[in-house]
BARODREN-346720 format. One record per residue (C-alpha): y, z, x. Coordinates in steps of 0.25 Angstrom, whole numbers. Layout:
[rec [Y; Z; X]]
...
! end
This chain:
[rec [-205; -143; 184]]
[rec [-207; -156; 193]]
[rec [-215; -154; 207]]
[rec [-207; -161; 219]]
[rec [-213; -163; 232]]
[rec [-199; -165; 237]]
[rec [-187; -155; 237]]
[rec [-182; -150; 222]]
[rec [-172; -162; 221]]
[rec [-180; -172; 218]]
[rec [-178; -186; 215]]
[rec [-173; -187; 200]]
[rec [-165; -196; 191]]
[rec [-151; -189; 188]]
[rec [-147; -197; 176]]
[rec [-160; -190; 170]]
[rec [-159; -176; 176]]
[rec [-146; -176; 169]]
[rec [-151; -182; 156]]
[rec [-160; -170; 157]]
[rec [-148; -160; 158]]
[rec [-143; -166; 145]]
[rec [-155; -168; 138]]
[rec [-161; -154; 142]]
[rec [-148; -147; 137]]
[rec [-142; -155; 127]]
[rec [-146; -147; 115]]
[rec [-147; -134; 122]]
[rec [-134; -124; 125]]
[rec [-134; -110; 130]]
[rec [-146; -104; 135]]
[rec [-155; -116; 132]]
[rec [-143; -125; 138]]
[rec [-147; -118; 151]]
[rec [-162; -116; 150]]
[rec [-163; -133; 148]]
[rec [-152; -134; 160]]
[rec [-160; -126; 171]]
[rec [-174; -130; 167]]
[rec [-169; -146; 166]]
[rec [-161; -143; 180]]
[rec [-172; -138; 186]]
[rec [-182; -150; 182]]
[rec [-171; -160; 186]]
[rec [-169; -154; 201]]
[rec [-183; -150; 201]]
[rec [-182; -136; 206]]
[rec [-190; -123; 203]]
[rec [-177; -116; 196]]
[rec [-165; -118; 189]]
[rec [-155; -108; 182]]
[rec [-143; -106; 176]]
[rec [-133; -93; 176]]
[rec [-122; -85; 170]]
[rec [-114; -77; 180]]
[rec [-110; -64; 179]]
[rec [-97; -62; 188]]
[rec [-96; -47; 183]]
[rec [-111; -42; 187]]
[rec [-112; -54; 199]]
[rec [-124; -59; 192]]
[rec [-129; -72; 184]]
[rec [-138; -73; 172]]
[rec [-146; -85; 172]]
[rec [-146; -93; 158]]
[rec [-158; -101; 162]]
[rec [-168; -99; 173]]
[rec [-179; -109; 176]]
[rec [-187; -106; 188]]
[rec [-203; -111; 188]]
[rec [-205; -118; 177]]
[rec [-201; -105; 169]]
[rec [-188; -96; 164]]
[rec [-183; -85; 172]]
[rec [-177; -75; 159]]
[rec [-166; -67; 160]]
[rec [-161; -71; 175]]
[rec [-151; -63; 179]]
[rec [-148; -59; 195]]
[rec [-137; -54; 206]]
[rec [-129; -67; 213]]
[rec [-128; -58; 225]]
[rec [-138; -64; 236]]
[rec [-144; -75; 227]]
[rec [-141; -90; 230]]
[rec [-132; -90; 217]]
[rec [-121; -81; 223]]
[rec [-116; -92; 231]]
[rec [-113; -101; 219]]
[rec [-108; -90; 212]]
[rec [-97; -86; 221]]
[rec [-95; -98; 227]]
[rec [-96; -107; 214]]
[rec [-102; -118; 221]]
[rec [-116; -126; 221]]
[rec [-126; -118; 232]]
[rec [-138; -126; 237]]
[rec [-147; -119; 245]]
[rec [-159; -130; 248]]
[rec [-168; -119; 255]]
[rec [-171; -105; 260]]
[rec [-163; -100; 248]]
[rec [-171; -86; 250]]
[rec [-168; -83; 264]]
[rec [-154; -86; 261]]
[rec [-153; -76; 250]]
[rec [-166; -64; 252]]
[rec [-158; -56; 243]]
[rec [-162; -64; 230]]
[rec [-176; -61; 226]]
[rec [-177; -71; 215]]
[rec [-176; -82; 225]]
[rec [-190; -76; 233]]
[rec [-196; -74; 221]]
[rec [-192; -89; 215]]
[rec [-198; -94; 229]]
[rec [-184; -102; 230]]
[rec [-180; -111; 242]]
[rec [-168; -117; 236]]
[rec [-156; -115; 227]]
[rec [-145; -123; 221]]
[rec [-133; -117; 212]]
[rec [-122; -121; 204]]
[rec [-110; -111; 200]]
[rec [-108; -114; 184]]
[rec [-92; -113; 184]]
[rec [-81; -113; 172]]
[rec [-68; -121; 171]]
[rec [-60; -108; 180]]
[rec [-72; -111; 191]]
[rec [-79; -96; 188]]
[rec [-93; -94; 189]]
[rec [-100; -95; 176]]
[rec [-115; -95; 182]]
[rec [-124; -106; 190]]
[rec [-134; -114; 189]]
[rec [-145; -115; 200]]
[rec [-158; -121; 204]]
[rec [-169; -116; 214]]
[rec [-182; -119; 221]]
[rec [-192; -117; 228]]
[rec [-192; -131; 238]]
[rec [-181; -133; 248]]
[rec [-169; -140; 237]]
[rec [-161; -150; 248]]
[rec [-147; -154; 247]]
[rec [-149; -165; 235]]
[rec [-134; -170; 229]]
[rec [-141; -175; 215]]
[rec [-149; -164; 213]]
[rec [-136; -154; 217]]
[rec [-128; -165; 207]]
[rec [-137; -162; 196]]
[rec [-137; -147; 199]]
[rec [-122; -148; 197]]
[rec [-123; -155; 184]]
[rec [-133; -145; 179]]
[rec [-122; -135; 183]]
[rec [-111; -142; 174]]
[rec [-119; -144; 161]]
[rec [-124; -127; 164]]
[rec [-110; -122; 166]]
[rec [-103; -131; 154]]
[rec [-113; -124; 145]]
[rec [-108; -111; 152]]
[rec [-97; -113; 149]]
[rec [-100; -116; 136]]
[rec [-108; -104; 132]]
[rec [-97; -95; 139]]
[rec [-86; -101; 130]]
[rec [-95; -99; 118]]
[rec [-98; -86; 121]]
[rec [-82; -82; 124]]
[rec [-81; -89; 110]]
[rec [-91; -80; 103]]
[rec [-85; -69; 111]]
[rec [-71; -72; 106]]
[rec [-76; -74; 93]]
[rec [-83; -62; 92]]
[rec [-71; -55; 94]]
[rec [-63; -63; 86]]
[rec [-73; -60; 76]]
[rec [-74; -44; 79]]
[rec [-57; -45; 79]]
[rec [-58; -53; 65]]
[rec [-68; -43; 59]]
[rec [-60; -32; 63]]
[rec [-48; -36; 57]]
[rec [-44; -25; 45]]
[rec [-37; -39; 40]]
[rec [-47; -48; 32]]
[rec [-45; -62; 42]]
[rec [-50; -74; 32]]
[rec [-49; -90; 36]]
[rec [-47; -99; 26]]
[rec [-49; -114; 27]]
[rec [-39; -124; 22]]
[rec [-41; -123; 7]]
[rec [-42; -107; 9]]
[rec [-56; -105; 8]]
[rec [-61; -94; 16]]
[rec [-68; -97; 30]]
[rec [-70; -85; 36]]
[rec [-67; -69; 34]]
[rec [-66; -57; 43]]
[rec [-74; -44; 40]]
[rec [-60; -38; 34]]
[rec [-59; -51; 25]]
[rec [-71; -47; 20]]
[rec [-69; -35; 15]]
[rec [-55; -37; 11]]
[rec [-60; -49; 2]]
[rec [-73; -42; -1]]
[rec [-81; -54; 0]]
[rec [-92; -57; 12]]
[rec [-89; -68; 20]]
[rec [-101; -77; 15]]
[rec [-93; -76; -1]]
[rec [-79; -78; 6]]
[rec [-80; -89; 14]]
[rec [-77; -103; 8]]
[rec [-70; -95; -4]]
[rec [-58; -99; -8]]
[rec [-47; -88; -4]]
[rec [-40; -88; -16]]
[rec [-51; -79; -23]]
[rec [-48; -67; -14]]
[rec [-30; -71; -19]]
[rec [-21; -68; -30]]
[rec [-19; -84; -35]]
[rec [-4; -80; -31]]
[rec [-8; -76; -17]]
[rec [-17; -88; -16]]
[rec [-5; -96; -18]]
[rec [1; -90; -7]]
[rec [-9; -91; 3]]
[rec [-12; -107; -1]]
[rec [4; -108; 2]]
[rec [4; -102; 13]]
[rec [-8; -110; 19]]
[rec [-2; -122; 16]]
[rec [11; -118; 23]]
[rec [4; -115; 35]]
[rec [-4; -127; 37]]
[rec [9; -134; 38]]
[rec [15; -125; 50]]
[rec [14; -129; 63]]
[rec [3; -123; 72]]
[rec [12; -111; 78]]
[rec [16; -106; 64]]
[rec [3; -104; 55]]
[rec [2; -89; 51]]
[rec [9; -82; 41]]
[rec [10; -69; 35]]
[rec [8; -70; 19]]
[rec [21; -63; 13]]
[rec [18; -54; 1]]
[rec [2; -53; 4]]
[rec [-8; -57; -4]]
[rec [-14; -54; -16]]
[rec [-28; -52; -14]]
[rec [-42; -50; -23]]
[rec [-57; -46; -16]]
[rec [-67; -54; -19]]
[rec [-70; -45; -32]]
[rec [-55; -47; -37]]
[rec [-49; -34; -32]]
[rec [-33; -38; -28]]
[rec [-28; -32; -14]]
[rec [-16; -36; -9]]
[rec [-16; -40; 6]]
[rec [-6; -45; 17]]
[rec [-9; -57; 22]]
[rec [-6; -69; 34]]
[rec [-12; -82; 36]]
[rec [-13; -91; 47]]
[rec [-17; -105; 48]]
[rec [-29; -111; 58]]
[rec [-34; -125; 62]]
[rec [-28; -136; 63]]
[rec [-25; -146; 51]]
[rec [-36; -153; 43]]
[rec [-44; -140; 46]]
[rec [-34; -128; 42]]
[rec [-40; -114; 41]]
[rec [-31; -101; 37]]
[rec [-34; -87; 43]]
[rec [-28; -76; 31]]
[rec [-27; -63; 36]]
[rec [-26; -53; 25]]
[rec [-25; -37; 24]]
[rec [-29; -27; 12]]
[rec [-16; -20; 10]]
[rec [-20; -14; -2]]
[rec [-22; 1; 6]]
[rec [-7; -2; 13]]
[rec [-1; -4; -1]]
[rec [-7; 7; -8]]
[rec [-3; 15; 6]]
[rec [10; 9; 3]]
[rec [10; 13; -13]]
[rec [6; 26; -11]]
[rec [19; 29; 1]]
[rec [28; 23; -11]]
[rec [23; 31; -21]]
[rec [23; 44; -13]]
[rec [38; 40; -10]]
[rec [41; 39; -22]]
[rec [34; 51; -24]]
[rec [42; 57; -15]]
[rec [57; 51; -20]]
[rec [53; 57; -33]]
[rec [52; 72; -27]]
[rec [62; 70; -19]]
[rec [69; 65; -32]]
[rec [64; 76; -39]]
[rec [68; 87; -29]]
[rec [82; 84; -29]]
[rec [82; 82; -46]]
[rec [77; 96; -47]]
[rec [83; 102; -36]]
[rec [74; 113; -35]]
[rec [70; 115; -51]]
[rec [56; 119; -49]]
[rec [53; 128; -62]]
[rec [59; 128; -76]]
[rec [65; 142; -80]]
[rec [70; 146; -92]]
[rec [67; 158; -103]]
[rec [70; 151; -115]]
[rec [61; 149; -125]]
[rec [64; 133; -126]]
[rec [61; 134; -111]]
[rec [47; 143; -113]]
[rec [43; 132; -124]]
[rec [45; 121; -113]]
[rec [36; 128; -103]]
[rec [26; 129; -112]]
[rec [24; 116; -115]]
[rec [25; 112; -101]]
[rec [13; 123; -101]]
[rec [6; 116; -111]]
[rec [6; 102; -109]]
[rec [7; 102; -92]]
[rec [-10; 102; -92]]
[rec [-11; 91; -102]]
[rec [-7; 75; -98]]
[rec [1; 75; -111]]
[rec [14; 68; -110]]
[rec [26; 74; -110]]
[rec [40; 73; -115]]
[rec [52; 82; -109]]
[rec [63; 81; -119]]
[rec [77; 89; -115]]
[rec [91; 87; -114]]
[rec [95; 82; -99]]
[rec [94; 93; -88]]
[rec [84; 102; -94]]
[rec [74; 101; -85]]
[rec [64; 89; -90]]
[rec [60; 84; -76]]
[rec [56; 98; -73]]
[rec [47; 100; -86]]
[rec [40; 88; -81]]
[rec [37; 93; -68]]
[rec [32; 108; -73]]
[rec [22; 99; -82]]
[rec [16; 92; -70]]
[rec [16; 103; -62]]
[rec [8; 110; -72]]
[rec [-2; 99; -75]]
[rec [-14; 95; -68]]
[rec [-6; 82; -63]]
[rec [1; 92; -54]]
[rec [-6; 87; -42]]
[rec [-1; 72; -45]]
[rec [12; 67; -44]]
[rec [26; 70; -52]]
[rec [33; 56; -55]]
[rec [48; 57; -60]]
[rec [53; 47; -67]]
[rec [69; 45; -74]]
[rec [67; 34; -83]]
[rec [82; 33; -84]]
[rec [85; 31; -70]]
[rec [77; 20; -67]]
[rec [83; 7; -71]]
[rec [75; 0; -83]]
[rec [72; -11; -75]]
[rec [65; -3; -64]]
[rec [59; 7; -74]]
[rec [45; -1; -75]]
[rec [44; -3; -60]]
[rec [48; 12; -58]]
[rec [37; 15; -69]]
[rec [25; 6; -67]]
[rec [28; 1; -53]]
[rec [28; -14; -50]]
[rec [18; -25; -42]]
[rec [24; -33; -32]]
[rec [33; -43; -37]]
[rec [32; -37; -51]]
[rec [48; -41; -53]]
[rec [59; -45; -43]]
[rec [59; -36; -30]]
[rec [45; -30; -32]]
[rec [42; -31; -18]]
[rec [28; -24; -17]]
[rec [20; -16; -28]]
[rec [26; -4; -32]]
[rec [18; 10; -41]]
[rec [28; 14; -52]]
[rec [31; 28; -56]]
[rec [18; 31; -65]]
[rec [10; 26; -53]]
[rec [17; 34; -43]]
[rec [12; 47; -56]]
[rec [-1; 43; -57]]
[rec [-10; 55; -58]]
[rec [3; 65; -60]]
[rec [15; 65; -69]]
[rec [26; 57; -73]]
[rec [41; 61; -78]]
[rec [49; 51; -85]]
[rec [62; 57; -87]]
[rec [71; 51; -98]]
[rec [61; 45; -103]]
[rec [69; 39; -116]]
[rec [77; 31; -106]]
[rec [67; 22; -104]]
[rec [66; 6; -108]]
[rec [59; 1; -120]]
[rec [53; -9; -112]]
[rec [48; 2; -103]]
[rec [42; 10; -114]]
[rec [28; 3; -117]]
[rec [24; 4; -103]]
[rec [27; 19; -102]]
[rec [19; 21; -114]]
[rec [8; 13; -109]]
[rec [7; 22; -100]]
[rec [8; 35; -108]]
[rec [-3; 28; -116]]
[rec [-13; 22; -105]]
[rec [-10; 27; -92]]
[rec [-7; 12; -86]]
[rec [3; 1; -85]]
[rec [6; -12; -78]]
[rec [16; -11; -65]]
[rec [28; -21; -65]]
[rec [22; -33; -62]]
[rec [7; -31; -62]]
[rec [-2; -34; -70]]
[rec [-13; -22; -67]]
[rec [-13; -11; -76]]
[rec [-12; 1; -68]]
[rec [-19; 14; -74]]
[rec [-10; 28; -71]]
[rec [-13; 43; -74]]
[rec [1; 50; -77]]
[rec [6; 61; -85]]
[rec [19; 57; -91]]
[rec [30; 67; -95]]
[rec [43; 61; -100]]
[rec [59; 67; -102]]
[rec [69; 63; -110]]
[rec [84; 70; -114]]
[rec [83; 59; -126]]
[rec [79; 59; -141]]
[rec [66; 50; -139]]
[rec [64; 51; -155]]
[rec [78; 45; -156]]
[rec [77; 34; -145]]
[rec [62; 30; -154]]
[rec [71; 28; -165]]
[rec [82; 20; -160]]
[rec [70; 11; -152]]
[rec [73; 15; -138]]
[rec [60; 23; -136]]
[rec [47; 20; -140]]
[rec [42; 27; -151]]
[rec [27; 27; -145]]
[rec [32; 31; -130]]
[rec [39; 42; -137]]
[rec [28; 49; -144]]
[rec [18; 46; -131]]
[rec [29; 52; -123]]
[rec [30; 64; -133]]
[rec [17; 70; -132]]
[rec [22; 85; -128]]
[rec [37; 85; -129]]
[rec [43; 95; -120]]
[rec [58; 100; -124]]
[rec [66; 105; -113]]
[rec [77; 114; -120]]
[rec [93; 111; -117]]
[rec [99; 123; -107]]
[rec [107; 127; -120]]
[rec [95; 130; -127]]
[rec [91; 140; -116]]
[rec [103; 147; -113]]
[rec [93; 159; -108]]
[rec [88; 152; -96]]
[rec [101; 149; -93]]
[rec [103; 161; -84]]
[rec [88; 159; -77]]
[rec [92; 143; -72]]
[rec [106; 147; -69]]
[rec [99; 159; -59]]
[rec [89; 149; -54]]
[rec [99; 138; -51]]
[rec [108; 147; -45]]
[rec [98; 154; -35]]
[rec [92; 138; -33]]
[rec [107; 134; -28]]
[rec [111; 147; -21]]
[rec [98; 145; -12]]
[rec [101; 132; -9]]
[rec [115; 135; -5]]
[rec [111; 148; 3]]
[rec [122; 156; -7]]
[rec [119; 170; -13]]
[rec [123; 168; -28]]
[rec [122; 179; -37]]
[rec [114; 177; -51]]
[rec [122; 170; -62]]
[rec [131; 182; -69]]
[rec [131; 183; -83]]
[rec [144; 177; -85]]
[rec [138; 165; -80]]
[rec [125; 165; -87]]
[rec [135; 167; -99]]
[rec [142; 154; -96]]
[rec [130; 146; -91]]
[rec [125; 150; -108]]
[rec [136; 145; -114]]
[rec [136; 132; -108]]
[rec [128; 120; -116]]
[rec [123; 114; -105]]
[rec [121; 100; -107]]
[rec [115; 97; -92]]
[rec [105; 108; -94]]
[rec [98; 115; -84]]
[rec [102; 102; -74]]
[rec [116; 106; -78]]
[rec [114; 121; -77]]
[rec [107; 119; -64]]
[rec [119; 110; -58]]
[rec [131; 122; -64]]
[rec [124; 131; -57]]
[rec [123; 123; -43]]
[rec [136; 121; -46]]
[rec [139; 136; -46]]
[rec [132; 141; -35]]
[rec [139; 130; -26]]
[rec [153; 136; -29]]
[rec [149; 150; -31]]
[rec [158; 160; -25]]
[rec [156; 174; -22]]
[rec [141; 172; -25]]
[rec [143; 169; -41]]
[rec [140; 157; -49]]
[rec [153; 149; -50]]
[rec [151; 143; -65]]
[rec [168; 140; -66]]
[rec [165; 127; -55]]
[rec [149; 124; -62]]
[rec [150; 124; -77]]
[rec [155; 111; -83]]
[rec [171; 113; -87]]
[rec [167; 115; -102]]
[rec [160; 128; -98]]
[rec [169; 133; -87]]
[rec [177; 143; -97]]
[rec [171; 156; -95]]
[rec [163; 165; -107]]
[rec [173; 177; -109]]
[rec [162; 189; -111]]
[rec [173; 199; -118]]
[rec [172; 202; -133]]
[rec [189; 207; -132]]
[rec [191; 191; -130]]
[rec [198; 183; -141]]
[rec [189; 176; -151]]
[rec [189; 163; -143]]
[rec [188; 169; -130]]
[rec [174; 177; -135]]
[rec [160; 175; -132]]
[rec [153; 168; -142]]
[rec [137; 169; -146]]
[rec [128; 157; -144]]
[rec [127; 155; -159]]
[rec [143; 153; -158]]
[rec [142; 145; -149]]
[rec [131; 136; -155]]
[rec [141; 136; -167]]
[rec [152; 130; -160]]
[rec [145; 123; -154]]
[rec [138; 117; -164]]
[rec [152; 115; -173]]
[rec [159; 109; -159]]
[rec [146; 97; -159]]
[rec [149; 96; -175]]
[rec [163; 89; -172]]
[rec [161; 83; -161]]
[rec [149; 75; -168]]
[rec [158; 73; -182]]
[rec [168; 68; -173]]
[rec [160; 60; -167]]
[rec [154; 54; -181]]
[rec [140; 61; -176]]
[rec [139; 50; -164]]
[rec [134; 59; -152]]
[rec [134; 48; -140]]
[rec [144; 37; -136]]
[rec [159; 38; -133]]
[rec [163; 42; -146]]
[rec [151; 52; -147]]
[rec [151; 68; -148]]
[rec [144; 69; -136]]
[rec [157; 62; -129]]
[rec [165; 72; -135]]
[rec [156; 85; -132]]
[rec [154; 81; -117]]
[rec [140; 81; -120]]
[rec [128; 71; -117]]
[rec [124; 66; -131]]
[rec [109; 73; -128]]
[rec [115; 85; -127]]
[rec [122; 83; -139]]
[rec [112; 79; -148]]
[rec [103; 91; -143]]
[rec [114; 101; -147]]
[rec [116; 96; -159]]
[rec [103; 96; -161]]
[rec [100; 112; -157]]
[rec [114; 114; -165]]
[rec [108; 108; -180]]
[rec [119; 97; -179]]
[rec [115; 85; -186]]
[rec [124; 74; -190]]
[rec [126; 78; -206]]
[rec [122; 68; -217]]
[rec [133; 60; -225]]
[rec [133; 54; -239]]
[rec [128; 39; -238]]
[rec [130; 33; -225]]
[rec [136; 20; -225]]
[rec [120; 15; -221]]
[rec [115; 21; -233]]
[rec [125; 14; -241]]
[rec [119; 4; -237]]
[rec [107; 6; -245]]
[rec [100; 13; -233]]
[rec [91; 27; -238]]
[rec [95; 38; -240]]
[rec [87; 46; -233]]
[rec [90; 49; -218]]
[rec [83; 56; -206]]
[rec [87; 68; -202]]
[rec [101; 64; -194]]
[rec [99; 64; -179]]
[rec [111; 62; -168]]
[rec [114; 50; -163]]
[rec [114; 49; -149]]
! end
């Protein structure tokens, strides 16, 4: 530091005192900024000290960025405005000179004895709003007189310390802000990802990466279409394109449909997704926002499939009405339970065959009941209910999109049973076409849904109904001959009502309590006369059609008894006369009478008929009957369609052997 004999402004060149500001700082910022300004400052004016502050408006106090003082630095300066010469320029934001006795005018500041100062000059460092950002200040230990250059050069020190101030605050609210921003980014559960103009990746958030499963250092500058479907790349580019040719108050947009997305290891996710465009043209970068909604529509999955779930009980419920057991004493009925018995432990597929209403839907559930699947899920399906072109959705589910109106991915039926059974009721109604995927299934345990192209693996036990002849749909071509013989691995025949006539009298009891209960009436057990007349019906409904004759009968029951006159079908309405005084035709006949007239009744009907059993002009028409029924009576009765002399086809050189003649139905 210079010696002066004088005061501490001494004579001095300004032009090179400011050259020294700018040469001494020029390539120097922050702290080094400030310790080149006060130790150039103080060799300029020639004083014993010079330092610059940060004030502290909260705690009253100010920190000094630089302190030089005797040749040396002061580190770490940091002290109370209250009683010091700074106080004034601090409240007053003015320029204080003191040019002597700057100790006896404030004995409250130590640092000023101990300095040895005389005199002091300050300059308040201010922003734009005219607040107190710190000062800047000089002291010394020779009387500092009133010298305009010298307090002009002070002033410009000021300026070149407070725009640095300024600087370095506005740097740190911008780190502060970033920081934030950052922790706000990070923090996002969506993956944030910037994308330059050709859609490269400029930048990720922490949730991007994990999302993408890529580090940063691999993402950035990779083209984003690697972590896209090549359809959803297509999307993005177009809608990138559209946005850079919006206006500056309309550039975000939510992506519709979402996006098909991949990991960096391939694995596809889907995800929603918006994107917004930033920077101005020439320069366009894109921020893509995109969220994992994988969990949401398997959450979402898993609500539809327990609804489904759900209808199908519901559904179930109402179709059984109650029916939770199979009763019966017959033996047909004894041999079904034991196969039930027998085959429920095993994964063997099985086939319910019966005549309509005999109860097949309620083999089915006694099998899963009684097999370890019992835990898992009971899936009903009828095959003849569902349109044919729905039954593969209905089946195998469908991807979104997979045909028109396939709004979002949908689990089909042996989804919805994986792990449990499935029931496919009339099971001969289904389409051919429909038929190789159903034994793909049987065979392999997997299939494609509608639309995809993902093979889906399923672990379900199938049983399968039908009231039809399977054997005979093979021959005519309408059932697959290899479904057929995978579907009947342990065939199950549920007996006709008419074959059973003895359990007759245990359902009747059972419906009749089942209704009274839920009509709150007292009825009385089913009298003879009426067990009588419930036998020598022929039941063509089965036990659905007992069960609904006997609803029938408690609802117009009077005085307590069954009222058959109102619930048997007009053909069985005449009552059985139990009196052996009774003329001939008036009498009770046996059951093998009966089957004898029975059988002689079908005879003409079917001769009349020229052996045709279904149609307009078939027997069945002209019996009252369903052509099933018909075709299972005459098979318990032995009526088979007599052979002829050569037929018209084997005069026509066709052999003359024939298989064993069959009804047509």
């Amino acid at each position: 530091m210079p010696e002066h004999d004088g005061h501490p402004w001494p004579a001095f060149d300004e032009d090179a005192a400011l050259r020294a500001i700018v040469e001494g700082t020029a390539t120097d910022t922050g702290e080094a900024f400030f310790a080149a300004l006060v130790q150039n400052l103080a060799r300029a004016l020639g004083v014993q000290g010079a330092w610059v502050t940060e004030y502290l408006p909260s705690a009253r106090r100010l920190r000094a960025f630089a302190f030089w003082l005797g040749g040396r630095w002061v580190p770490e300066y940091e002290y109370d405005v209250a009683g010091t010469p700074c106080e004034p320029v601090v409240d007053q934001r003015r320029l204080v000179h003191i040019p002597e006795n700057v100790m006896a005018l404030f004995p409250r500041d130590p640092d000023l004895r101990q300095a040895g100062a005389v005199s002091y000059a300050g300059v308040p460092l201010l922003d734009g709003a005219g607040a107190v950002l710190g000062h800047l200040a000089v002291l010394d230990t020779r009387p500092m007189p009133e010298e305009p250059r010298g307090l002009a050069l002070l002033r410009i020190f000021a300026a070149r310390a407070t725009a640095e101030l300024r600087r370095l605050r506005v740097e740190a609210l911008l780190r502060q802000r970033e920081e934030k921003l950052r922790r706000l980014v990070d923090g996002a559960m969506d993956a944030i990802i910037e994308l330059d103009g050709g859609l490269r990746i400029t930048l990720l958030n922490d949730a991007a990466e994990k999302v993408l499963g890529c580090p940063p250092d691999e993402a950035i500058g990779t083209p984003f279409a690697r972590f896209l479907s090549e359809e959803s790349h297509r999307k993005l580019a177009d809608l990138a394109r559209n946005l850079d040719g919006q206006g500056k108050g309309n550039r975000c947009r939510w992506i519709p449909g979402g996006l098909d997305a991949r990991t960096a290891a391939g694995a596809p996710f889907p995800a929603e997704a918006t994107l917004s465009r930033v920077g101005e043209a020439g320069s366009p970068f894109h921020v893509l926002i995109l969220r994992n909604v994988t969990e949401r529509v398997e959450g979402e999955r898993r609500i539809h499939r327990l609804t489904i779930e759900a209808e199908t009980l519901r559904d179930e419920l109402r179709t059984l009405r109650g029916a939770d057991e199979i009763l019966g004493e017959s033996p047909g009925l004894r041999q079904v339970l034991q196969d039930i018995a027998q085959v429920a432990e095993t994964n063997a597929t099985v086939l319910v065959l019966g005549e309509t209403g005999t109860g097949k839907e309620l083999v089915a559930r006694a099998i899963h009941a009684a097999s370890p699947r019992r835990g898992g899920p009971l899936i009903c399906v009828n095959c003849a209910a569902i349109p044919a072109t729905l039954i593969e959705s209905e089946f195998f589910g469908h991807e979104k999109g997979g045909f028109t109106g396939a709004t979002r991915r949908r689990d089909g039926r042996f989804a919805l049973a994986d792990g449990g059974t499935i029931f496919l009721d009339e099971v001969g109604e289904l389409p051919v076409e429909l038929q190789p995927k159903l034994l793909r299934v049987l065979q392999e345990g997997e299939f494609e849904p509608v639309g995809g192209t993902e093979t889906r693996k399923v672990n379900v036990r199938v049983v399968a109904a039908t009231n039809r002849d399977l054997e005979t749909a093979v021959q005519k071509g309408t059932f697959r001959d290899d479904l057929y013989y995978r579907l009947n691995v342990f065939p199950i025949r549920l007996p006709p009502l008419r074959e059973r006539p003895q359990d007759i009298t245990l359902l009747a009891g059972a419906f009749a309590r089942r209704y009274a209960s839920q009509l709150g009436r007292q009825i009385e057990p089913p009298s003879p006369e009426c067990i009588r007349r419930l036998q020598a019906y022929a039941w063509p409904g089965n036990v659905r059609e007992l069960q609904n004759v006997i609803e029938r009968a408690v609802i117009t029951a009077t005085d307590g008894r069954l009222n058959l006159d109102r619930a048997l079908p007009r053909s069985a309405r005449q009552p059985v006369l139990a009196t052996e005084t009774l003329e001939p035709e008036a009498r009770v006949r046996t059951i093998q009478e009966l089957e004898a007239f029975e059988r002689d009744n079908l005879r003409r009907a079917l001769e009349a008929a020229r052996w045709k059993i279904a149609g307009d002009k078939g027997a069945a028409r002209m019996l009252g009957m369903h052509p099933n029924t018909l075709a299972s009576r005459m098979k318990t009765l032995g009526l088979a369609r007599p052979a002829r002399d050569p037929s018209p086809s084997r005069r026509r050189g066709e052999p003359a052997t024939r298989e064993k003649a069959r009804p047509l139905i």
